[in-house]
C-alpha positions as CSV (number, residue, x, y, z in Angstrom):
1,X,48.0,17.8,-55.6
2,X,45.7,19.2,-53.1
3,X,45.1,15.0,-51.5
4,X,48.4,14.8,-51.4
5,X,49.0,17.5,-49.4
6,X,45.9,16.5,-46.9
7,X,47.8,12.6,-46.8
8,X,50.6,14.3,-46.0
9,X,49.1,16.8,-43.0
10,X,46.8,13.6,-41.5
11,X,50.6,11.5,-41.0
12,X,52.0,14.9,-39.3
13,X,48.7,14.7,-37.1
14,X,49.1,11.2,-36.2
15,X,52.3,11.9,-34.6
16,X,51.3,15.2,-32.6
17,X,49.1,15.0,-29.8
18,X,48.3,19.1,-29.6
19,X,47.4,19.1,-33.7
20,X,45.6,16.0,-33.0
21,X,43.7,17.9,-30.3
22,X,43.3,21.2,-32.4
23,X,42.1,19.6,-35.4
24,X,39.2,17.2,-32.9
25,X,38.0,20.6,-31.8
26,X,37.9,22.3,-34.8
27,X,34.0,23.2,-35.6
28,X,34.0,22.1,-39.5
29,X,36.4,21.2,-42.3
30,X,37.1,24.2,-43.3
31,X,38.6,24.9,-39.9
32,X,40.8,22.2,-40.0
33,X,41.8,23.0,-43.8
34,X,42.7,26.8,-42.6
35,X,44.8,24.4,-39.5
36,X,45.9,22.8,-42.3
37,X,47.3,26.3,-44.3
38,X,48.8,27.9,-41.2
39,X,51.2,24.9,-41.1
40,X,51.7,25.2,-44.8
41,X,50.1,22.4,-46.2
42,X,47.2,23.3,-48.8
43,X,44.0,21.5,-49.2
44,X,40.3,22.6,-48.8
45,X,37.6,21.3,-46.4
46,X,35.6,19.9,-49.0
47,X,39.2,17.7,-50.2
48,X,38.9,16.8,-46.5
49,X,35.0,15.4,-46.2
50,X,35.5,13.8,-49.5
51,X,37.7,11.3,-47.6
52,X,35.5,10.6,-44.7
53,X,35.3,7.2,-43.6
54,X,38.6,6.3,-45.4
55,X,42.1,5.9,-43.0
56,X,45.3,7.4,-44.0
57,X,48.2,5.9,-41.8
58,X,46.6,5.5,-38.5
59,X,44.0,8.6,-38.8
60,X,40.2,7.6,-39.5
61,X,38.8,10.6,-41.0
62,X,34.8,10.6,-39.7
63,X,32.5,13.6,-41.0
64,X,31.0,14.8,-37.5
65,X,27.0,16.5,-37.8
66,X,26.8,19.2,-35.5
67,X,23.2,19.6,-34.9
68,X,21.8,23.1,-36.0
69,X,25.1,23.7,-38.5
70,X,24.0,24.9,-42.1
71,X,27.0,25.7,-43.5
């Protein structure tokens, strides 16, 4: 239940301004999915993009292109 647990993390981010600003400056999904781990909640990057441009609670999930990326 890998979406539930990313639902789940995206309403603990809404609430907390410093994992709100950790997970804005992570570089790529992945990033925030290993965030995501460390704070015990279990989902991949890829589970993350698939929801771009969808909103859970209050949190707009937006895939950002970072020019010269090829990951």
């Amino acid at each position: 239940m890998a979406l539930d647990q990313l639902k789940a993390f995206l309403g603990v981010m809404q609430n907390d301004a410093a994992l709100r600003s950790e997970v804005l400056a992570a570089a790529t999904a992945d990033d925030v999915a290993q965030i995501g781990a460390r704070l015990g909640f279990e989902f991949s990057g890829d589970e993350l993009l698939r929801l771009s441009g969808q909103t859970v609670g209050r949190v707009t999930v937006t895939k950002q292109d970072i020019p010269g990326e090829y990951n």
